[in-house]
N, C-alpha and C positions, 0 to 999 in steps of 0.2 A: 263172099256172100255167106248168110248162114246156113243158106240149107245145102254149100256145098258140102258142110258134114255129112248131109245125106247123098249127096250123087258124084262126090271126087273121089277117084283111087280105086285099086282092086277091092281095096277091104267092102267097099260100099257096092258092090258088084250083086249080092241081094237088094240093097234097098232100090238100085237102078233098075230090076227085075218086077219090082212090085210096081213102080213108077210107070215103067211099060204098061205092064198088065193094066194100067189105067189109061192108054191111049197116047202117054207123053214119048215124043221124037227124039233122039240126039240132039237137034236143034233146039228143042223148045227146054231141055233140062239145062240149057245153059242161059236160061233167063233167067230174072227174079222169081220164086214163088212164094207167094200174097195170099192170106186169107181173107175170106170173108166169111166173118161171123154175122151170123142172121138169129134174129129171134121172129122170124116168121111164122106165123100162126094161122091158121083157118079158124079158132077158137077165140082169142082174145083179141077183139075190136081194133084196137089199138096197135096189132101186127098184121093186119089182114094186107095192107099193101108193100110188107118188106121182102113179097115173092116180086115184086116189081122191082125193087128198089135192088135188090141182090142184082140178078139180071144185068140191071143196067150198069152195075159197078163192074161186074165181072167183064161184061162189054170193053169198059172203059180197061181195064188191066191189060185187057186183052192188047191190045196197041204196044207193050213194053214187056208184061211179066206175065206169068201164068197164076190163073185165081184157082183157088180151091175152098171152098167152101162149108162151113162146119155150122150148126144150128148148136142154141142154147134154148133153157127152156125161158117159158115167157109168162107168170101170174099177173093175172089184171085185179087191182086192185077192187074195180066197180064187183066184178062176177065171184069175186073172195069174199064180199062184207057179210055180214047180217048170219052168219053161218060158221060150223069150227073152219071152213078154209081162210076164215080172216087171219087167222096163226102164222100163213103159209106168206104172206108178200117179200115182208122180211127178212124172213129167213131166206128164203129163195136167193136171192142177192148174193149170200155170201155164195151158195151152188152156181148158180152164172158165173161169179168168178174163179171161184175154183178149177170148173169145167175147162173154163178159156184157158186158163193157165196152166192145165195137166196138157191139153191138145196144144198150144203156141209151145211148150217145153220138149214133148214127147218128139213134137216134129216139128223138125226146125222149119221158119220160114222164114223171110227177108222183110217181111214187114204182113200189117193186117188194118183190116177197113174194118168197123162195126157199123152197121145198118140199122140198130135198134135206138 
């Protein structure tokens, strides 16, 4: 798996330190660990139910691999228009993916869900 980069061997004997400090067990560092990327929002309309929708994926992970869960940002194009935040939809996109791709790289994980 990929994130045994992060939890096999002496050398990884820090990262398995931090992983505790996060409540994971012996047992559970030897499942899959799954992100989930959420662009949930209490702000843009359009994310206000992906605090539901996380939940219930991490639920479902829950049966096989361990979820861990990381948010991106979210522009709503309606609440951007008519103003300078019209600039921002766009661009934003490429920051979403960036974001995603610094945290899936920094820390390995075995695979990831998006909810947005």
């Amino acid at each position: 798996m990929r994130s045994d980069f992060l939890k096999d061997g002496v050398a990884r004997l820090p990262h398995r330190s931090l992983l505790k400090a996060l409540g994971l067990t012996d047992s559970e560092m030897k499942k899959p660990f799954i992100a989930v990327v959420s662009a949930a929002s209490d702000y843009v309309p359009g994310h206000m139910h992906l605090h539901e929708l996380s939940r219930a994926v991490k639920d479902a992970i829950l049966n096989g691999g361990i979820p861990f869960e990381f948010s991106t940002i979210g522009v709503c194009d309606g609440l951007a228009m008519n103003h300078k935040g019209m600039r921002y939809p766009l661009a934003s996109r490429e920051l979403i993916t960036d974001s995603i791709e610094v945290m899936l790289t920094a820390h390995p994980l075995d695979g990831a869900v998006f909810d947005d």
